[in-house]
N, CA, C and O atoms as CSV, one atom per row, in Angstrom:
chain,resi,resn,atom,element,x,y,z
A,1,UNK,N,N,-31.646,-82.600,32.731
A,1,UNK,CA,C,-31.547,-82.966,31.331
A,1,UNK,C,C,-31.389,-81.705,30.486
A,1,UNK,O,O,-31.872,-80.675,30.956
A,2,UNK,N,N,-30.814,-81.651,29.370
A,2,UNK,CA,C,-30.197,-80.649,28.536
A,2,UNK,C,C,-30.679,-81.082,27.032
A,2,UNK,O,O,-30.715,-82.271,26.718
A,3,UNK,N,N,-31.083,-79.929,26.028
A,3,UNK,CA,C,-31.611,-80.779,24.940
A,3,UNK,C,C,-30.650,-79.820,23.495
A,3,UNK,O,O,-30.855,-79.638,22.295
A,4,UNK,N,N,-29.507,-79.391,24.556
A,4,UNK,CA,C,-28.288,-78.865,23.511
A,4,UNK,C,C,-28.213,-79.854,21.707
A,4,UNK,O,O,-28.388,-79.303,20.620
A,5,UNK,N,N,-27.936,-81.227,21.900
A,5,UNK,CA,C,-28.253,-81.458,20.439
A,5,UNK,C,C,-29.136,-81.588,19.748
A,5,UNK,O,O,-29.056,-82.335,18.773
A,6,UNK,N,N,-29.949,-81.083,19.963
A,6,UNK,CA,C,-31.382,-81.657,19.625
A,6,UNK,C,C,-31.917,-80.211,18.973
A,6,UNK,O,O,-32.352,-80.032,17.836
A,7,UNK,N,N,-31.761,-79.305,19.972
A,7,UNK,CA,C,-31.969,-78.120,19.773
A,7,UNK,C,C,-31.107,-77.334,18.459
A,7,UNK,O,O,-31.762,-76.857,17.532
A,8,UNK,N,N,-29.453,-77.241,18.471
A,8,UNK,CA,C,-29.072,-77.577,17.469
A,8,UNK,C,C,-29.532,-77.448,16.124
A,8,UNK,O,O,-29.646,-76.554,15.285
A,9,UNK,N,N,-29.875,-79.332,16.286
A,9,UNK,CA,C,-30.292,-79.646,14.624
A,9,UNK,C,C,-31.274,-78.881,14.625
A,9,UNK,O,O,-31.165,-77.963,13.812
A,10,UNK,N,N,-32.128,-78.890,15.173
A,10,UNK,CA,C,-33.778,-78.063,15.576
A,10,UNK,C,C,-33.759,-76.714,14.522
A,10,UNK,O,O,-34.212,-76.280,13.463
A,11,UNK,N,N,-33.008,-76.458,15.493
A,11,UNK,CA,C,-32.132,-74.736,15.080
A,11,UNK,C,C,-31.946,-74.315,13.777
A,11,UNK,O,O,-32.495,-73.418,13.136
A,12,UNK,N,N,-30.725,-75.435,13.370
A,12,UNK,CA,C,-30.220,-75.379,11.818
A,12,UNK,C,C,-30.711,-75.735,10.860
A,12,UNK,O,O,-30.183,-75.546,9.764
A,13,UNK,N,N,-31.983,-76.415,11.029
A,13,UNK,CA,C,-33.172,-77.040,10.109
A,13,UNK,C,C,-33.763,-75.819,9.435
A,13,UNK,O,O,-33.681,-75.406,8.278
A,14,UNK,N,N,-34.466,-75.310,10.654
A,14,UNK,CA,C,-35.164,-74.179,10.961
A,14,UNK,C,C,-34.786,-73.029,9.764
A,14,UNK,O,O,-35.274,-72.506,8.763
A,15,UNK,N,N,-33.937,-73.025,10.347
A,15,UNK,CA,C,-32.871,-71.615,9.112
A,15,UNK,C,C,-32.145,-72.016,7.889
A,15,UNK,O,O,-31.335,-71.320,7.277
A,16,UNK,N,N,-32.765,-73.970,7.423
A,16,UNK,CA,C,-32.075,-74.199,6.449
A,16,UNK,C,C,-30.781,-74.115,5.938
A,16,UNK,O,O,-30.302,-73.895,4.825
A,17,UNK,N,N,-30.270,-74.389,7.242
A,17,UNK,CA,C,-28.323,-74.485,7.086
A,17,UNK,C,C,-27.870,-76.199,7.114
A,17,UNK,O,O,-28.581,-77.184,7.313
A,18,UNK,N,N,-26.944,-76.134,6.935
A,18,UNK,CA,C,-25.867,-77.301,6.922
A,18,UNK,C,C,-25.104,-77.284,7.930
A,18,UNK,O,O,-24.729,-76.281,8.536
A,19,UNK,N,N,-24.713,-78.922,8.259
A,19,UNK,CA,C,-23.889,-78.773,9.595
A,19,UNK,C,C,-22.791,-78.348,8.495
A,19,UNK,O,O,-22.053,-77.527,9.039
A,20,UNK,N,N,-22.528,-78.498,7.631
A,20,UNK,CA,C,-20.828,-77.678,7.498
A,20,UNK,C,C,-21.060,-76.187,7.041
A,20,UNK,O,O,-20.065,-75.469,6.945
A,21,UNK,N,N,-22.611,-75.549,6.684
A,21,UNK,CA,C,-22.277,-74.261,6.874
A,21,UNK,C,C,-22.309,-73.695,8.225
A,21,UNK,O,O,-22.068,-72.507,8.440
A,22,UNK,N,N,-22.597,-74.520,9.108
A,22,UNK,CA,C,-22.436,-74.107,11.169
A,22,UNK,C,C,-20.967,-74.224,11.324
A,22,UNK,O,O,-20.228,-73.451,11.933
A,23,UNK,N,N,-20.601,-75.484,10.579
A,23,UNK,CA,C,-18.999,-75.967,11.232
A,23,UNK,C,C,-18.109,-74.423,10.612
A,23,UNK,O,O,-17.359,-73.734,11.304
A,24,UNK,N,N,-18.349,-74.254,9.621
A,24,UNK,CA,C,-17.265,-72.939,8.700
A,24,UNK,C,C,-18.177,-71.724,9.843
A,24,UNK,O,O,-19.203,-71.618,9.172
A,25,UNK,N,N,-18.264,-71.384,10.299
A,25,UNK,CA,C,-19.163,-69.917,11.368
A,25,UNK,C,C,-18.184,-70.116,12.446
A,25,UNK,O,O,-17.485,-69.174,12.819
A,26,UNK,N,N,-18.069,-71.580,13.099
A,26,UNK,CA,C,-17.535,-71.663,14.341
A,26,UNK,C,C,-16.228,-72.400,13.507
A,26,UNK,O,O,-15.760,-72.165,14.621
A,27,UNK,N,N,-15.588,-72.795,13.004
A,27,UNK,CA,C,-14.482,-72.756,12.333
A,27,UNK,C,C,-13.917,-74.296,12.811
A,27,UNK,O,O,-12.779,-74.670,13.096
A,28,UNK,N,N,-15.263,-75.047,12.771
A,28,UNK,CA,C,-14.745,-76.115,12.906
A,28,UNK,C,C,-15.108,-77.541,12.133
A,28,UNK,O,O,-16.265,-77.556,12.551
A,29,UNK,N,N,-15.031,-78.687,11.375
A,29,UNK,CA,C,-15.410,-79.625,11.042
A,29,UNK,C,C,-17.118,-79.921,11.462
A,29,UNK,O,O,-17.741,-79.750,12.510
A,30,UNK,N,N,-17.621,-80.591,9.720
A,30,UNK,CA,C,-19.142,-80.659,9.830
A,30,UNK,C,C,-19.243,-81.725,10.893
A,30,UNK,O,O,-20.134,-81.690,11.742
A,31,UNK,N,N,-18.217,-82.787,10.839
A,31,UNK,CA,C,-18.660,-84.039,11.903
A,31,UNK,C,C,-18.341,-83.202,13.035
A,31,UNK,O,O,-19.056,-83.501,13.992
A,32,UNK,N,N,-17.645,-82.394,13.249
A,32,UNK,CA,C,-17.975,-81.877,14.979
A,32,UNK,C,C,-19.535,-81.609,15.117
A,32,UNK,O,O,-20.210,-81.935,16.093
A,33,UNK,N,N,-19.896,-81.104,14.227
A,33,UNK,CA,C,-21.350,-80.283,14.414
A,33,UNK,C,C,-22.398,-81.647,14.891
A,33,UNK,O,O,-22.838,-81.801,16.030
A,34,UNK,N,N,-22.669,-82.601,13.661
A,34,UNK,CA,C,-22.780,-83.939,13.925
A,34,UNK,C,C,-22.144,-84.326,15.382
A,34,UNK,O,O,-22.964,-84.672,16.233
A,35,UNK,N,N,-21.548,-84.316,15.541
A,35,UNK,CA,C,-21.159,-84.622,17.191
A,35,UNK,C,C,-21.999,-84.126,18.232
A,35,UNK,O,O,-22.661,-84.770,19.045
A,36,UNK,N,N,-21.879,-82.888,18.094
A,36,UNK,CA,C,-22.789,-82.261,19.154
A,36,UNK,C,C,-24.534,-82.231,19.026
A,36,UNK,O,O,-25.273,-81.989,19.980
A,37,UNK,N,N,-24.907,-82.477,17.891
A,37,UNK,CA,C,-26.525,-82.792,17.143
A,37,UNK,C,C,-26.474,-84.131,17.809
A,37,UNK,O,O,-27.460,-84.284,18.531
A,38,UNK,N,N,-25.441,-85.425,17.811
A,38,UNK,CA,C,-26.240,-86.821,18.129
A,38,UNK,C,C,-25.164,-86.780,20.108
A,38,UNK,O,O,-24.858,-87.825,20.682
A,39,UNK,N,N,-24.932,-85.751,20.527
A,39,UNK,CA,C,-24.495,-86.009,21.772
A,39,UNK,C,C,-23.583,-87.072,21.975
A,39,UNK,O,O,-23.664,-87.992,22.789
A,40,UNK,N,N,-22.489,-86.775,20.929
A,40,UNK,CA,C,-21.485,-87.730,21.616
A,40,UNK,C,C,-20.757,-86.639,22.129
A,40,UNK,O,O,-20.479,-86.873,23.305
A,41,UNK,N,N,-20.211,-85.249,21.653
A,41,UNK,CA,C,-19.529,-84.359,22.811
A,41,UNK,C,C,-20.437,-82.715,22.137
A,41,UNK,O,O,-21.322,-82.470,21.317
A,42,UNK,N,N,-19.481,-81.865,23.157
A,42,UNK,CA,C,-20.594,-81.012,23.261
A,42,UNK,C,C,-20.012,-79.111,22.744
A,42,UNK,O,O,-18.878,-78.892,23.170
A,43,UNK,N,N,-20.322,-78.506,22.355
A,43,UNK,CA,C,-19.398,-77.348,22.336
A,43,UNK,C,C,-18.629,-76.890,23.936
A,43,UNK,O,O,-18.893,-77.457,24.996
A,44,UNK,N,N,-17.524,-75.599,23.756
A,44,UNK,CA,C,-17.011,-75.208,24.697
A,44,UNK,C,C,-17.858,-73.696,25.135
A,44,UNK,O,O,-18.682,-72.974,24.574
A,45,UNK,N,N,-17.597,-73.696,25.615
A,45,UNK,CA,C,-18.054,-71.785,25.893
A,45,UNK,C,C,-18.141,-70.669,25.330
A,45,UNK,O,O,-19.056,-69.846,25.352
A,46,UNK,N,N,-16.964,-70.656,24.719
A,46,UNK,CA,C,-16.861,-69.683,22.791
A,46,UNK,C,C,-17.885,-70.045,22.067
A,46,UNK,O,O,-18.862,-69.314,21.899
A,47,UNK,N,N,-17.744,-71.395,21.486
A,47,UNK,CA,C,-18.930,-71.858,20.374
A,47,UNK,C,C,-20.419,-71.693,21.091
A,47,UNK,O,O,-21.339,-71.056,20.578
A,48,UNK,N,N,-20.470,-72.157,21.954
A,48,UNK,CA,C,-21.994,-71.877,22.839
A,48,UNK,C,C,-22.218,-70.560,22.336
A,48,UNK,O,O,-22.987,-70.381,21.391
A,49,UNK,N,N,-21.589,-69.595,22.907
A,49,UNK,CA,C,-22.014,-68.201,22.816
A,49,UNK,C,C,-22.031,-67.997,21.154
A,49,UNK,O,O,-22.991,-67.369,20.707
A,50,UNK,N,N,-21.186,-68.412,20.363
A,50,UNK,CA,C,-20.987,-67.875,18.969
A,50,UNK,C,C,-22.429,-68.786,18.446
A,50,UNK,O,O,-23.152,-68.121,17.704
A,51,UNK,N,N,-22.816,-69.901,18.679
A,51,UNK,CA,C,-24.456,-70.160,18.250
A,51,UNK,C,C,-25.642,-69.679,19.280
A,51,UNK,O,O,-26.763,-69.627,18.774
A,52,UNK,N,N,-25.590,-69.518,19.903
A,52,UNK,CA,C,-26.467,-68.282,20.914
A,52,UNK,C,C,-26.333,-67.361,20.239
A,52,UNK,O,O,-27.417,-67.220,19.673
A,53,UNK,N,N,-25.393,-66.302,19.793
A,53,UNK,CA,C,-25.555,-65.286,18.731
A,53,UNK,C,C,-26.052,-65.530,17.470
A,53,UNK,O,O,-26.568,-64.699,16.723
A,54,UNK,N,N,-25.843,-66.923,17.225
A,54,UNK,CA,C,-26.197,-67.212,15.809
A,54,UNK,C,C,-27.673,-67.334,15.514
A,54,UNK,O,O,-28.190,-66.765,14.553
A,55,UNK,N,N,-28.270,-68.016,16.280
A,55,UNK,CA,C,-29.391,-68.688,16.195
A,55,UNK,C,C,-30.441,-67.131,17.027
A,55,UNK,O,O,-31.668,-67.087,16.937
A,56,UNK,N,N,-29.785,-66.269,17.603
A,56,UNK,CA,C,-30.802,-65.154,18.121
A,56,UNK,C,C,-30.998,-65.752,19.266
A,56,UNK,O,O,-31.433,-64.697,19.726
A,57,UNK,N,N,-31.092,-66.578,20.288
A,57,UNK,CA,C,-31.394,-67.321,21.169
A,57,UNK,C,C,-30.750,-66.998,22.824
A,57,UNK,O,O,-29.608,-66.539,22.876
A,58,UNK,N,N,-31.384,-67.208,23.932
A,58,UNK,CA,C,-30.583,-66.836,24.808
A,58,UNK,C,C,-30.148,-68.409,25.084
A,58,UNK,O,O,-30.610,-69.523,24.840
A,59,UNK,N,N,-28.979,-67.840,25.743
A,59,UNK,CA,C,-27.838,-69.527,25.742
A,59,UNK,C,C,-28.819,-70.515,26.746
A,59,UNK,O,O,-29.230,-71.559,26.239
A,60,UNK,N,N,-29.115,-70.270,27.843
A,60,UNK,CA,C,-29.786,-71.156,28.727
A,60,UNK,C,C,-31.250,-71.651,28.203
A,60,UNK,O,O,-31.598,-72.669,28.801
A,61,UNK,N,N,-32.112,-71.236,27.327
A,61,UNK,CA,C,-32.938,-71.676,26.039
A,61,UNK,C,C,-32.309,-72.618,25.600
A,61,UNK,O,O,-32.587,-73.765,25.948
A,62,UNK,N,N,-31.447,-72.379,24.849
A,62,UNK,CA,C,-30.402,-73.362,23.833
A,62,UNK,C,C,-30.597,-74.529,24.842
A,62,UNK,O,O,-31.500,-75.360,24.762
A,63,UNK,N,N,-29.696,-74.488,25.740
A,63,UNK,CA,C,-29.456,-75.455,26.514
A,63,UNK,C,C,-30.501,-76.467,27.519
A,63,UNK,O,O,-30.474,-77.669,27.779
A,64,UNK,N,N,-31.305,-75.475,27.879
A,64,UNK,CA,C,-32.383,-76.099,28.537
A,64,UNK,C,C,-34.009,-76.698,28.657
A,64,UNK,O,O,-34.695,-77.421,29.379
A,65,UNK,N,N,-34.124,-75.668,27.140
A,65,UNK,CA,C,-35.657,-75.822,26.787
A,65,UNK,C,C,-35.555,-76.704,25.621
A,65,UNK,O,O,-34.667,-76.557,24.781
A,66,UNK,N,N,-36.845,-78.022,25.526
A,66,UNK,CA,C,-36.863,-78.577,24.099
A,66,UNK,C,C,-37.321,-77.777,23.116
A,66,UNK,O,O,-38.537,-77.587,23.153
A,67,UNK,N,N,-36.574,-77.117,22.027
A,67,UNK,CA,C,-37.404,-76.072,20.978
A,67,UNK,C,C,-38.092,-77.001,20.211
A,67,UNK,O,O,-38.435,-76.330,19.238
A,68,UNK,N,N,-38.446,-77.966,20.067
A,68,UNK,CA,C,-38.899,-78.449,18.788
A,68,UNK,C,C,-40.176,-78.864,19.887
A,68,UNK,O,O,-41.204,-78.959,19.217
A,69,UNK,N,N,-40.384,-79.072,20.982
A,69,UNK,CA,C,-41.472,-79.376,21.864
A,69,UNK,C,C,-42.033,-77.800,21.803
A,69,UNK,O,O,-42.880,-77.667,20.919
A,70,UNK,N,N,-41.771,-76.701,22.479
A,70,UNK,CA,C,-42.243,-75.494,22.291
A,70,UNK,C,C,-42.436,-74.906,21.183
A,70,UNK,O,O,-43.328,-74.067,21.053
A,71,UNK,N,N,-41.790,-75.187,20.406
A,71,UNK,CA,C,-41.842,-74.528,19.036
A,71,UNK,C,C,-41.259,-72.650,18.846
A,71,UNK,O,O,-41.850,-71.836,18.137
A,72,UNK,N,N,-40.104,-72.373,19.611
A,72,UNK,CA,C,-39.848,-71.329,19.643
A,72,UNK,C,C,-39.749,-70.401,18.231
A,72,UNK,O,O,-39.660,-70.854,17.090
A,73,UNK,N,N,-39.784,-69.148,18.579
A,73,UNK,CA,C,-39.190,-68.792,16.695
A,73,UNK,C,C,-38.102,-68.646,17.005
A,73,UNK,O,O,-37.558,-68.792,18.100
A,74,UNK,N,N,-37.710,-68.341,16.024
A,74,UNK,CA,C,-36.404,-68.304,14.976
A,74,UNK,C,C,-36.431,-66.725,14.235
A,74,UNK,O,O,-37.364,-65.949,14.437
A,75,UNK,N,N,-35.428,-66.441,13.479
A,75,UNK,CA,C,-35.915,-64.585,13.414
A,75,UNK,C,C,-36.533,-64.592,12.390
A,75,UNK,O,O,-36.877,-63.413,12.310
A,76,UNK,N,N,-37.187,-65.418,10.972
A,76,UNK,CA,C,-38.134,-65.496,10.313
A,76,UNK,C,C,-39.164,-65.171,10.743
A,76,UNK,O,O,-39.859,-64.431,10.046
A,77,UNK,N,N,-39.852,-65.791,12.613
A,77,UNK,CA,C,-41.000,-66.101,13.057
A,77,UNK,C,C,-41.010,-64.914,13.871
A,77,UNK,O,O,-41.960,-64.983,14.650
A,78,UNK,N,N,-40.513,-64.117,13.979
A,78,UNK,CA,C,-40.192,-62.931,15.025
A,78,UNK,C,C,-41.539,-61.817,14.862
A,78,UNK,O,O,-42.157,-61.258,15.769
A,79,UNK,N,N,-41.703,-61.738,13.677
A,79,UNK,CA,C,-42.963,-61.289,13.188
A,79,UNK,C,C,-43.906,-62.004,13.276
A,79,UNK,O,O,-44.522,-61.936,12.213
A,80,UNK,N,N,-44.384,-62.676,13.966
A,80,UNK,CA,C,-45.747,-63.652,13.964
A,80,UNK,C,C,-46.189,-63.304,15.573
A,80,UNK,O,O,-47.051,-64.032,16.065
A,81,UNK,N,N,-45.614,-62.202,16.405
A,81,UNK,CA,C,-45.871,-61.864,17.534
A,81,UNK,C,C,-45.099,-62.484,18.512
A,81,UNK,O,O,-45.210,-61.916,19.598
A,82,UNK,N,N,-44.232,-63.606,18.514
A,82,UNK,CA,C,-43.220,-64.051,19.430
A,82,UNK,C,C,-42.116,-63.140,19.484
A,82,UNK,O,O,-41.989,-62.453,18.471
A,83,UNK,N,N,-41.313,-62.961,20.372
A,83,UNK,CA,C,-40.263,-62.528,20.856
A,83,UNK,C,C,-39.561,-62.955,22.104
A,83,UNK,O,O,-40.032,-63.373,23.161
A,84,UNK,N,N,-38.020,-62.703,21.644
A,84,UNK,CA,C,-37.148,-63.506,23.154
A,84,UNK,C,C,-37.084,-62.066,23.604
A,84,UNK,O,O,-36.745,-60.980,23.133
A,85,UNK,N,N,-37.582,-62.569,24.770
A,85,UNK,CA,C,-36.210,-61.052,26.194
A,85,UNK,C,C,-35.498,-61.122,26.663
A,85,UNK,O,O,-35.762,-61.975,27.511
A,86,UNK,N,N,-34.307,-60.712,26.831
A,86,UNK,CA,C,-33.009,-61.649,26.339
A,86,UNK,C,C,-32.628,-60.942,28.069
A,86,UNK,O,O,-31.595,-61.004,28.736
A,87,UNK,N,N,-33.690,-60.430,28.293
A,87,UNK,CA,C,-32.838,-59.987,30.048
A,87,UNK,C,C,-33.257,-60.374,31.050
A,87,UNK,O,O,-34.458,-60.383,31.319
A,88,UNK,N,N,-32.028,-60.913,32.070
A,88,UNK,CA,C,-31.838,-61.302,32.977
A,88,UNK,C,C,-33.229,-62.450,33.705
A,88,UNK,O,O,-33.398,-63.655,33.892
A,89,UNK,N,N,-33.937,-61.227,33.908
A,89,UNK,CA,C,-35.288,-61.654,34.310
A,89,UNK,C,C,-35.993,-61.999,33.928
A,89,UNK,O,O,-37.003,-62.217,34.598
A,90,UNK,N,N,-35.919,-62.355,32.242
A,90,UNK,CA,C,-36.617,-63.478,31.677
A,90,UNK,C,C,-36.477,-63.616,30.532
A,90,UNK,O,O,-37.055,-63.027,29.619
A,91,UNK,N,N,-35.258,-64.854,30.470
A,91,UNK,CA,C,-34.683,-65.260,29.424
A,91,UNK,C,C,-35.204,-66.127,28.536
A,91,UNK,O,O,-34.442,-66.898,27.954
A,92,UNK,N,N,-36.878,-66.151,28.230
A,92,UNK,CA,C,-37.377,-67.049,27.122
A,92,UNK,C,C,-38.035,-66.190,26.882
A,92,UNK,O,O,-37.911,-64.997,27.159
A,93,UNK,N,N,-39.227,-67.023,26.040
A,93,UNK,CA,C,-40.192,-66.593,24.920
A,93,UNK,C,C,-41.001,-66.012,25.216
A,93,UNK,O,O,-41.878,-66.682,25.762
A,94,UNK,N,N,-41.289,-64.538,25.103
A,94,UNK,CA,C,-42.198,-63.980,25.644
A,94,UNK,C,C,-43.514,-63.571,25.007
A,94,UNK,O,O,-43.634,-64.107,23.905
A,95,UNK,N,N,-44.294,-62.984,25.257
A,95,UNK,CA,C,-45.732,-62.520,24.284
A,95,UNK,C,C,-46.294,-63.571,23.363
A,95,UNK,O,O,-46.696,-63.528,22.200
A,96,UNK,N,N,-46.158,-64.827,24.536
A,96,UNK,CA,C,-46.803,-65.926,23.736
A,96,UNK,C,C,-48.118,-66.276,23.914
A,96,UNK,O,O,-48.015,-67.327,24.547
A,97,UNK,N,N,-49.201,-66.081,23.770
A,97,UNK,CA,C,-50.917,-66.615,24.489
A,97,UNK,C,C,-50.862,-67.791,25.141
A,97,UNK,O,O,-51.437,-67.775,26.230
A,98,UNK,N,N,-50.310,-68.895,24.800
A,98,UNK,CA,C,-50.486,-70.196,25.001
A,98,UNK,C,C,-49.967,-70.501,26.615
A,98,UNK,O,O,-48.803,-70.559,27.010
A,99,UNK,N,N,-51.372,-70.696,27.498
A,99,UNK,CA,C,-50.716,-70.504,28.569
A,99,UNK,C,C,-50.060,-71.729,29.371
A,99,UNK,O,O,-49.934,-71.655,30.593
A,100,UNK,N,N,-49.573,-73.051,28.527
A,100,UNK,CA,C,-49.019,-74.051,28.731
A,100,UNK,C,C,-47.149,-73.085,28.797
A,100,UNK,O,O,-46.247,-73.322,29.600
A,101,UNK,N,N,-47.147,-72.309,27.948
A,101,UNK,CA,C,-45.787,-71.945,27.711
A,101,UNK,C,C,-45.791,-70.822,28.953
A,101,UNK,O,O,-44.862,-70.886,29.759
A,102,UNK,N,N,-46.702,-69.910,29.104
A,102,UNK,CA,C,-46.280,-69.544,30.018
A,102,UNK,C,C,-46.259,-69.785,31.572
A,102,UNK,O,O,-45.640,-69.135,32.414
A,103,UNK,N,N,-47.018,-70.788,31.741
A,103,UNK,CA,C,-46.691,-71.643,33.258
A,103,UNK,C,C,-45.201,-71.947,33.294
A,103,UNK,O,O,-44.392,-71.418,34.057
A,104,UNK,N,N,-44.897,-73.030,32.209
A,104,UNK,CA,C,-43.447,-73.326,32.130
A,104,UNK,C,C,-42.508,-72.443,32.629
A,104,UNK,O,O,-41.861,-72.588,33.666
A,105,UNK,N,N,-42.455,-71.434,31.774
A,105,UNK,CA,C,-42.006,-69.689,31.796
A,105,UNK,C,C,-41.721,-69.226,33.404
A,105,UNK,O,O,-40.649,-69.012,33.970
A,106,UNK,N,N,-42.910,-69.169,33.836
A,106,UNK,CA,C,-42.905,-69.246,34.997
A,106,UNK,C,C,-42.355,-70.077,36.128
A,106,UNK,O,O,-42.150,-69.492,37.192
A,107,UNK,N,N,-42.093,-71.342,36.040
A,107,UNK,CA,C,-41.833,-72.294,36.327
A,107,UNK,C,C,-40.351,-72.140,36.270
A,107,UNK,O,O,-39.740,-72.077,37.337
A,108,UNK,N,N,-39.882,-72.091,35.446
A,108,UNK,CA,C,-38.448,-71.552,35.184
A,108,UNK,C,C,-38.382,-70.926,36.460
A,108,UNK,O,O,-38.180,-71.305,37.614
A,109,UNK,N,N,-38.719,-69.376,35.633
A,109,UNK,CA,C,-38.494,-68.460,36.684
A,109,UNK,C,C,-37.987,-68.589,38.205
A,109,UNK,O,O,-36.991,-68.223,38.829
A,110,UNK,N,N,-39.393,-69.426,38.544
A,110,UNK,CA,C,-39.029,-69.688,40.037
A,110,UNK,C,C,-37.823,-70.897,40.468
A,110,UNK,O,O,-37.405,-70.723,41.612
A,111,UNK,N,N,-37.327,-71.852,39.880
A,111,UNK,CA,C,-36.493,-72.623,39.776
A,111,UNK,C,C,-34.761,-71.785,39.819
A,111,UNK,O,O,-33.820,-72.047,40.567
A,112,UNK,N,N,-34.868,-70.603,38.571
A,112,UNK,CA,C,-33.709,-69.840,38.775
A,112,UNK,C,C,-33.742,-68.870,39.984
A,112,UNK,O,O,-32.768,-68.175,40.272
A,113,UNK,N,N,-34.682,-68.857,40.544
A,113,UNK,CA,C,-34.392,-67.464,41.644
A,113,UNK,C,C,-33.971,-68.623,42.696
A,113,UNK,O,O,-32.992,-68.290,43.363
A,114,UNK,N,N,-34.449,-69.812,42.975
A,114,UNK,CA,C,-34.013,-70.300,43.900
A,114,UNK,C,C,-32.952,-70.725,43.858
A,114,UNK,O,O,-32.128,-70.724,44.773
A,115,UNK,N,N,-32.798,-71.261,42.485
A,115,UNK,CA,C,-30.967,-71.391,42.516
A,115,UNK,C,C,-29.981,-70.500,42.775
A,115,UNK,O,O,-28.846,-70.680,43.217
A,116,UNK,N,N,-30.755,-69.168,42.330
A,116,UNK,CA,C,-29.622,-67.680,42.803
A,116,UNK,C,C,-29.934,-67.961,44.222
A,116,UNK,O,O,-28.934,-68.616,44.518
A,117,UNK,N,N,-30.627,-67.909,45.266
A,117,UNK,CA,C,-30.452,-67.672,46.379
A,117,UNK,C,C,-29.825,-69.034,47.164
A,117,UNK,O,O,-29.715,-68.960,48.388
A,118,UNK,N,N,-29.423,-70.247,46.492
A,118,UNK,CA,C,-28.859,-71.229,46.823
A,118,UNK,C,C,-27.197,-71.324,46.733
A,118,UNK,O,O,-26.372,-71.990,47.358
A,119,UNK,N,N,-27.105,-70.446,45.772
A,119,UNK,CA,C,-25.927,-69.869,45.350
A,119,UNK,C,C,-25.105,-69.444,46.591
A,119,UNK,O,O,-25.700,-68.987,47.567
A,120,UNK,N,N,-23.404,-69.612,46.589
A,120,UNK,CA,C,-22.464,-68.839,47.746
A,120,UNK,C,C,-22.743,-67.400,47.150
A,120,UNK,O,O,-23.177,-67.287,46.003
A,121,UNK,N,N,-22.463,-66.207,48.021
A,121,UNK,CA,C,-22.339,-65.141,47.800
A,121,UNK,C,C,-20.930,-64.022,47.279
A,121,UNK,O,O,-21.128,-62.820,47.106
């Protein structure tokens, strides 16, 4: 399961935008944006990455974690002691206390290493 629209609106709430000030960034119609917020279709690979840059976020976050269940920040909240680590080896929320988030975290973790080693070479 993927919580890409959800996350989204989540997102653009968050930072007090409009789906048509998202749609004019990625240069496309507010009902696209609406599209991809209620999952009838989904961005391409460009736009992914161009709201992954937007939102500060690493793309597989975007895509895979519920933010509005975790409550990730946003770069307002960046100062409240959260921070993303945007590398390789651990692409969520880090320096969080709450150790529900970091089991998850963890949990991840081990889920992607096994998929790398499931991986062709």
């Amino acid at each position: 399961m993927h919580y890409l629209g959800k996350n989204i609106r989540h997102l653009r709430k968050q930072m007090s935008k409009t789906q048509s000030e998202i749609a004019s960034l990625i240069k496309k119609g507010q009902t696209t944006i609406g599209n991809w917020e209620n999952g009838i279709s989904e961005p391409n690979l460009e736009e992914l990455l161009i709201l992954s840059n937007f939102f500060d976020i690493p793309l597989d976050t975007l895509i895979r974690v519920d933010l509005a269940a975790t409550a990730p920040p946003h770069r307002r909240e960046m100062s409240a002691g959260l921070q993303y680590d945007h590398s390789p080896e651990s692409p969520m929320v880090v320096r969080e206390k709450d150790d529900k988030l970091i089991y998850v975290l963890q949990e991840i973790k081990s889920l992607r290493e096994e998929m790398e080693r499931r991986l062709p070479k």
